[in-house]
C-alpha positions as CSV (number, residue, x, y, z in Angstrom):
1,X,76.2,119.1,72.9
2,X,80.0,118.7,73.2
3,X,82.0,117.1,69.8
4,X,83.0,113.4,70.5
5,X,86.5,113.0,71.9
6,X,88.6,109.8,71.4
7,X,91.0,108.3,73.5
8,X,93.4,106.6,71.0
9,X,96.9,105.8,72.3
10,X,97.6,104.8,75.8
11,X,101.2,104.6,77.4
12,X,102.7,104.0,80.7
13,X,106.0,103.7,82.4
14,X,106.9,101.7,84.9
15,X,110.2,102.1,86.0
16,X,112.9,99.8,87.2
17,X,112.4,95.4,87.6
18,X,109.3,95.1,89.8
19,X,109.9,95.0,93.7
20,X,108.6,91.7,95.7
21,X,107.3,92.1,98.9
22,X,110.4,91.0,100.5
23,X,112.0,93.4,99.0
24,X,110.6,96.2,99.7
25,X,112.2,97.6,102.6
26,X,115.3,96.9,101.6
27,X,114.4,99.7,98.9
28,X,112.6,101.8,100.8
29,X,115.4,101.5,104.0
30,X,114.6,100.7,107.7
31,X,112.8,103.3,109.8
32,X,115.6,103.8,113.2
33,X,117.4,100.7,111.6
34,X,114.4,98.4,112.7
35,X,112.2,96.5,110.4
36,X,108.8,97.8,110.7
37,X,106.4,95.7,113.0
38,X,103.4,96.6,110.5
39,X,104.8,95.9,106.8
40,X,103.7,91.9,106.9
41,X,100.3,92.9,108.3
42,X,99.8,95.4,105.6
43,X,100.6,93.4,103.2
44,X,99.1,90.2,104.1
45,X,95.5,92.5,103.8
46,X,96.2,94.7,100.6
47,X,97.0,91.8,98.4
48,X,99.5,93.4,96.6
49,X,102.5,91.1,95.9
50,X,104.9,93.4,93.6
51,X,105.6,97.1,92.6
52,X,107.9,99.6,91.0
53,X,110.1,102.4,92.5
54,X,112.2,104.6,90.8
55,X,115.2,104.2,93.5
56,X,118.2,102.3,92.1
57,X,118.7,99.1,93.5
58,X,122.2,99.7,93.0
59,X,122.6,103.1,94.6
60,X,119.9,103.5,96.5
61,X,119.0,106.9,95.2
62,X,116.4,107.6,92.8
63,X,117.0,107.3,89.0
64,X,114.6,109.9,87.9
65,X,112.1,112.7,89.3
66,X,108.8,112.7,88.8
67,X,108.6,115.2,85.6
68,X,111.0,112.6,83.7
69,X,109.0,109.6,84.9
70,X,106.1,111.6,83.4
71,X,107.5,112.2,81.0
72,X,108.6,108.6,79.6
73,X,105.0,107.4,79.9
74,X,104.0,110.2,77.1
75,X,106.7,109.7,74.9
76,X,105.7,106.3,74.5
77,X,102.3,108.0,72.7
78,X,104.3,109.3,69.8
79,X,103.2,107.2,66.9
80,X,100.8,106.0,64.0
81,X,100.8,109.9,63.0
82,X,101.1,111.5,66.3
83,X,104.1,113.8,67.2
84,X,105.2,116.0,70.4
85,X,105.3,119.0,67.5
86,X,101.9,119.0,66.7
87,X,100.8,118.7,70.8
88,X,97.9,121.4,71.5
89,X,96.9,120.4,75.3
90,X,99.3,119.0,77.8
91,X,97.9,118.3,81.2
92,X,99.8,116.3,83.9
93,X,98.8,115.6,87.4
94,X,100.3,113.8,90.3
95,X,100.2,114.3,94.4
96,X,103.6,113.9,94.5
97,X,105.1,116.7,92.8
98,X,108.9,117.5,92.0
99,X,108.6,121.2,93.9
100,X,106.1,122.8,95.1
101,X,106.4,125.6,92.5
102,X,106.7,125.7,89.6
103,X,103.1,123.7,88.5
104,X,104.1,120.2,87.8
105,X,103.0,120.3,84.4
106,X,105.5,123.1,82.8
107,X,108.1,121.0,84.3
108,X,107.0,117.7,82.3
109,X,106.9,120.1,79.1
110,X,110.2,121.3,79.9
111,X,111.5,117.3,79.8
112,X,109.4,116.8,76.9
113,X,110.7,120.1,75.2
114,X,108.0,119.9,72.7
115,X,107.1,123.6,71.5
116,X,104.6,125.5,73.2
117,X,101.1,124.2,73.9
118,X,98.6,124.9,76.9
119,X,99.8,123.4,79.7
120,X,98.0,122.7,83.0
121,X,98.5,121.0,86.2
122,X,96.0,119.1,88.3
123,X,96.7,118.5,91.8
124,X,95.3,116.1,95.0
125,X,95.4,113.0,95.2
126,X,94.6,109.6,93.3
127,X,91.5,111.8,91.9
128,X,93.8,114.3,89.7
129,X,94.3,111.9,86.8
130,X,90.7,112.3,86.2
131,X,90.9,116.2,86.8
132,X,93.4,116.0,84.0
133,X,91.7,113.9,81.8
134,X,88.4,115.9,82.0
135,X,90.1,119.3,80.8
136,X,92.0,117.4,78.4
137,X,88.8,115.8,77.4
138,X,86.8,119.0,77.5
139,X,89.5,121.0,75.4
140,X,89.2,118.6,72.5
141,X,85.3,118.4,72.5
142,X,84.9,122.5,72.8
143,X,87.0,122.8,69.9
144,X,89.8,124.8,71.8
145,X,92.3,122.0,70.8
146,X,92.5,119.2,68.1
147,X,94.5,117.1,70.8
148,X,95.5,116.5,74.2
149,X,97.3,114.2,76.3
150,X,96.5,113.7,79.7
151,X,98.9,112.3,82.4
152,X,99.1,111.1,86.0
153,X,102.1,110.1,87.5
154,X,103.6,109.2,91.3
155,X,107.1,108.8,92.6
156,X,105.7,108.2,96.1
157,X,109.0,106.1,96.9
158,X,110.7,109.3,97.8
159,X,108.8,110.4,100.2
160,X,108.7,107.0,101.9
161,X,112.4,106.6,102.3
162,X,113.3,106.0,105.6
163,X,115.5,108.9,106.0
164,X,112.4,111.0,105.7
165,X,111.2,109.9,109.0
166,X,114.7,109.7,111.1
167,X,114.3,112.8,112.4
168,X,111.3,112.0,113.8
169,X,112.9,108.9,115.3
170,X,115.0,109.9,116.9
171,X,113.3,112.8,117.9
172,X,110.9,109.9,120.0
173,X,113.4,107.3,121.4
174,X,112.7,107.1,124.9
175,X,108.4,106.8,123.6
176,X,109.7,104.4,120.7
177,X,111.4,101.5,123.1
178,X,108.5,100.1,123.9
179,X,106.8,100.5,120.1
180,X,110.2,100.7,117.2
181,X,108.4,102.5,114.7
182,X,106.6,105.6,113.7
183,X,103.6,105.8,113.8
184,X,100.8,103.6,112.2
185,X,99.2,106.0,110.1
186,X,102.6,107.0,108.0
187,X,104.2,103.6,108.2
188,X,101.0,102.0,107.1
189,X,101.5,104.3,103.8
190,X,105.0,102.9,103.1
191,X,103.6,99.1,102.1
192,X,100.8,100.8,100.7
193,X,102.1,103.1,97.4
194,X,104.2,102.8,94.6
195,X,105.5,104.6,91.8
196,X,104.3,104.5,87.9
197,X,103.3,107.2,84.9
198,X,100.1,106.8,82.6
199,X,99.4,108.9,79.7
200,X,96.3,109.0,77.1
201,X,96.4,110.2,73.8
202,X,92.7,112.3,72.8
203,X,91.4,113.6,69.7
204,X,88.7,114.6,67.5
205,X,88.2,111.3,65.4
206,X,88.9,108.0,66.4
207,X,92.0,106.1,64.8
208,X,91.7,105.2,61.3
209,X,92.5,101.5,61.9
210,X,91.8,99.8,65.6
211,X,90.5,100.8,68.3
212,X,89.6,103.9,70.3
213,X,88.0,104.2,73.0
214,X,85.7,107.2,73.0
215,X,84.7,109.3,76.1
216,X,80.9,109.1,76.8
217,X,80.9,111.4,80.0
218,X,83.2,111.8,83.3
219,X,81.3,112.9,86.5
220,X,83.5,114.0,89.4
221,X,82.1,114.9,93.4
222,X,83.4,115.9,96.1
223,X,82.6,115.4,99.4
224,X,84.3,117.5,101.5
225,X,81.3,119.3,102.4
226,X,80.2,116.6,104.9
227,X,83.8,115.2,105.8
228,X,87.3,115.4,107.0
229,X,90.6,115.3,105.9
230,X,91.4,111.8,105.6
231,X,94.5,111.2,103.4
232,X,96.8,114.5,103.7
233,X,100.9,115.7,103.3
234,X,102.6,118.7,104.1
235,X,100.0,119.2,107.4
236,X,99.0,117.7,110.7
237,X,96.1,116.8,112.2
238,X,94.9,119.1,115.4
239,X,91.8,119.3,116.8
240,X,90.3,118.1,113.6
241,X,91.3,121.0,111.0
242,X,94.9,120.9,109.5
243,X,97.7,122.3,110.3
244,X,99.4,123.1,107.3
245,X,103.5,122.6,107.3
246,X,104.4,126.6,106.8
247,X,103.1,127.1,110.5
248,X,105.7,124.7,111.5
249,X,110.0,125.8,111.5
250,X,112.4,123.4,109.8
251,X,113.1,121.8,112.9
252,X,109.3,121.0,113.4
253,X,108.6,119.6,110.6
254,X,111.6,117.2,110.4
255,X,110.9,115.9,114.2
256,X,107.1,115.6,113.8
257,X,107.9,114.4,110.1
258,X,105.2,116.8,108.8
259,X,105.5,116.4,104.9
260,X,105.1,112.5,105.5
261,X,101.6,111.4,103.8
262,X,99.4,110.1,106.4
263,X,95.8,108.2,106.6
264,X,93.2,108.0,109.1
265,X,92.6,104.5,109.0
266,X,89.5,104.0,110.7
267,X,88.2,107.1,108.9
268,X,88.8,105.3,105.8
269,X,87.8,102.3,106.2
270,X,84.3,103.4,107.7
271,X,83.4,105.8,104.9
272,X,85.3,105.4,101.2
273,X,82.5,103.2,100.2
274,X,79.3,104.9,101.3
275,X,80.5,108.5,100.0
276,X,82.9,107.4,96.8
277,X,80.7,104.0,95.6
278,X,77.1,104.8,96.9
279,X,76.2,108.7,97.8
280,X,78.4,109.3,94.3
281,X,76.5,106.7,92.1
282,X,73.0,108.1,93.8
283,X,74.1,111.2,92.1
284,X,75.5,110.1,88.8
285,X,72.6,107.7,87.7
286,X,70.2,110.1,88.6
287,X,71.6,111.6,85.4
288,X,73.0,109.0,83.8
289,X,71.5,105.9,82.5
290,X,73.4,103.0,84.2
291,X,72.4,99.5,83.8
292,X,74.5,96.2,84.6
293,X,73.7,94.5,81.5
294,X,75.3,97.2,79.5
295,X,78.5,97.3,81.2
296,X,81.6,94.6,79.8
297,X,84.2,95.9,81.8
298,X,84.4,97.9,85.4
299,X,87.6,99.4,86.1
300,X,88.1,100.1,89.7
301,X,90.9,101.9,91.6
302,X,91.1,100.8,95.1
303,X,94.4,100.9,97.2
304,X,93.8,97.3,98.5
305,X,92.3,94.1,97.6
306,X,90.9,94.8,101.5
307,X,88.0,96.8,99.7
308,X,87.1,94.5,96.4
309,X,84.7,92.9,98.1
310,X,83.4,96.2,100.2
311,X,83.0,97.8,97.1
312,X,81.1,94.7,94.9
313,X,78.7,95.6,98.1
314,X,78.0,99.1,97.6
315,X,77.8,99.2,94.1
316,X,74.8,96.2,95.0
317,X,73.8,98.9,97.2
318,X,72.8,101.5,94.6
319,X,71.2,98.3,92.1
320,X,74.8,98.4,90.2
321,X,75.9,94.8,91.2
322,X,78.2,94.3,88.7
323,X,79.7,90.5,88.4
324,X,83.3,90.5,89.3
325,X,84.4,88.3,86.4
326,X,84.0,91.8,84.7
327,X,86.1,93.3,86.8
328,X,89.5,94.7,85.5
329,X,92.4,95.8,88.1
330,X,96.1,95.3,88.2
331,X,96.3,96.9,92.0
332,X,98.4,92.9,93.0
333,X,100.8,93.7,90.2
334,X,101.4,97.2,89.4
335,X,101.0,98.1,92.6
336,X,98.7,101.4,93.7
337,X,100.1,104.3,91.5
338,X,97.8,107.2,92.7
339,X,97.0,109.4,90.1
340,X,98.7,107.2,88.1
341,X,96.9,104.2,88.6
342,X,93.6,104.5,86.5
343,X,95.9,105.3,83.2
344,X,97.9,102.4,84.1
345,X,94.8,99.8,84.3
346,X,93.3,101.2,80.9
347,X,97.1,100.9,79.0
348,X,96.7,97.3,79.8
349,X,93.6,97.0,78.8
350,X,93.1,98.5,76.1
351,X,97.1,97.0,74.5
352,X,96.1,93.7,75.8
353,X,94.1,92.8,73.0
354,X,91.3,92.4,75.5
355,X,88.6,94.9,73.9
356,X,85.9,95.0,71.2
357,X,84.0,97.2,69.3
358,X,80.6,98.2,70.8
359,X,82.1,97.0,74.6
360,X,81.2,99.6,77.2
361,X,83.5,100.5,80.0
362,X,83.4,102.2,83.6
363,X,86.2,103.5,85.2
364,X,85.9,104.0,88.9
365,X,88.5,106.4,91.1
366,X,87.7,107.4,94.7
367,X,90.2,109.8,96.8
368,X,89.9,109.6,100.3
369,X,91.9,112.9,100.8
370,X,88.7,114.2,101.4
371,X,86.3,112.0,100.3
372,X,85.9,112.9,96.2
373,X,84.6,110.2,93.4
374,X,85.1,110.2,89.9
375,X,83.2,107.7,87.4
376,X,84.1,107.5,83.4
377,X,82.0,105.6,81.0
378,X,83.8,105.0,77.5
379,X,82.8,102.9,75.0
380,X,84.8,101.1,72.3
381,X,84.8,102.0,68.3
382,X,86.9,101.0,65.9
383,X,87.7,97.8,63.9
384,X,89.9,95.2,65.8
385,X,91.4,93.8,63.1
């Protein structure tokens, strides 16, 4: 039987004024100097109508890396008798790292400059924030560590810029005459993801006045047992296995824009729900005891509003048919922050002044980069007054 852990401050950053549709690709730059032929179609179906970037709008370079971004968002923890001197468990996770060594989370220490403390990094994708939040979570109930802060982050803005795929432009002219942009399954990306920090606050006893949320259980599957590579960066796809980007030269990998994040669509589409909503929840309540009636608030990560409706079916699938008036997501104005993302929806939440004591909540975060599902059940303690 582990201790109970509490979640008991919640922070994000969110940097810059928020970026309208219309805006977007004057941030992000034309592909080959031509407005992309897919933007208002991807738009039009994920629903999302404004997001952040960390590019200047003045300079059109970024403002901060993804270690600073992270960590702003953990900074804004520090409070009500917390400090960065008495950290004992820093884990940070993002799929959009600064480098690809060293780990990402020595590097938000060394922003944070706090003295030493474990540090870990989680990688993947959107599924890493809950990584990190489990061994956070686990290190406070094992005993290992009377705190932890957990972190995801994303700067995916940087690797959408459109001088990141120039190269492979022009690379294709003569093929692009007839179709002005790169291909579907990396331009589709660029409308898709946005950049944004989240960071929780866990320890051994819930706050002495307000709220906490404390952390029931977190259950995380993989799939990738039964399927693809969906969602991938720093690869290509060939003859269904990946090609990772240190078989390619420098030349190769700028013309064939192999560190661009791509996403088999139709792969996507198909399968998210059945493996991350309905094979995953088969699992979990054979375990756990689940019931609708016991559930006040179901927070789901989706890239798109193009799945809420997908997803209200599978979860009817597995006799979890939650209302959607329960439903709380922020995708349409926060954007989708990866890793991020599920940090993001409980800061507002939770600082909202939306909760109550006794509410239960279930956090929901799928990652199509090879099919893996994470759920969270927390329930609220405290006094709100």
């Amino acid at each position: 039987m582990v201790a109970p852990v509490f979640i008991n401050r919640i922070s994000a950053s969110l940097p810059h004024d928020p970026v309208d549709n219309e805006q977007m690709e004057a941030r992000l730059g034309m592909v080959g100097g031509k407005p992309s032929r897919a933007r208002k179609l991807v738009l039009r179906r994920n629903g999302i109508q404004q997001r952040h970037y960390v590019i200047d709008p003045l300079t059109g370079e970024p403002s901060m890396n993804n270690a600073q971004l992270s960590a702003a968002a953990i900074r804004g923890l520090v409070g009500d008798g917390f400090a960065l001197d008495s950290l004992d468990c820093l884990v940070a996770s993002t799929s959009s790292p600064d480098q690809l060594m060293p780990g990402h989370g020595v590097m938000v220490h060394g922003e944070l400059g706090n003295p030493s403390c474990e540090v870990a990094t989680t990688a993947g994708i959107c599924l890493c924030g809950m990584t990190a939040l489990k061994y956070a979570w686990m290190s406070v109930a094992s005993g290992e560590s009377r705190n932890a802060v957990a972190c995801g982050s994303e700067v995916a803005s940087a690797m959408m810029q459109a001088r990141n795929f120039n190269a492979e432009y022009e690379s294709r002219v003569e093929e692009l005459e007839n179709h002005p942009e790169i291909a579907f399954e990396k331009d589709f990306l660029r409308w898709m993801l946005s950049d944004g920090a989240g960071a929780v606050l866990l320890q051994d006893r819930p706050n002495a006045s307000g709220l906490s949320l404390r952390v029931d259980w977190l259950d995380i599957l993989s799939f990738a047992d039964q399927m693809p590579a969906c969602m991938y960066a720093g690869a290509e796809m060939q003859d269904g296995s990946l090609r990772g980007w240190s078989r390619y030269d420098a030349d190769e990998r700028a013309r064939q824009s192999v560190m661009a994040v791509k996403q088999d669509v139709k792969l996507l589409n198909d399968n998210i729900v059945k493996y991350t909503v309905e094979e995953a929840l088969k699992r979990i309540m054979a375990r756990r005891e689940l019931r609708v009636a016991d559930i006040d608030w179901f927070l789901p990560h989706y890239s798109s509003e193009f799945f809420r409706d997908r997803l209200a079916v599978g979860l009817a699938n597995v006799g979890l048919p939650i209302p959607q008036e329960r439903w709380f997501t922020n995708l349409t104005s926060k954007g989708n922050t990866g890793a991020a993302s599920i940090f993001i929806i409980l800061e507002e939440l939770f600082n909202g002044g939306h909760l109550r004591s006794g509410q239960k909540l279930l956090c929901y975060v799928p990652e199509s980069g090879r099919f893996s599902s994470a759920f969270m059940h927390l329930t609220v303690v405290g006094n709100e007054a």
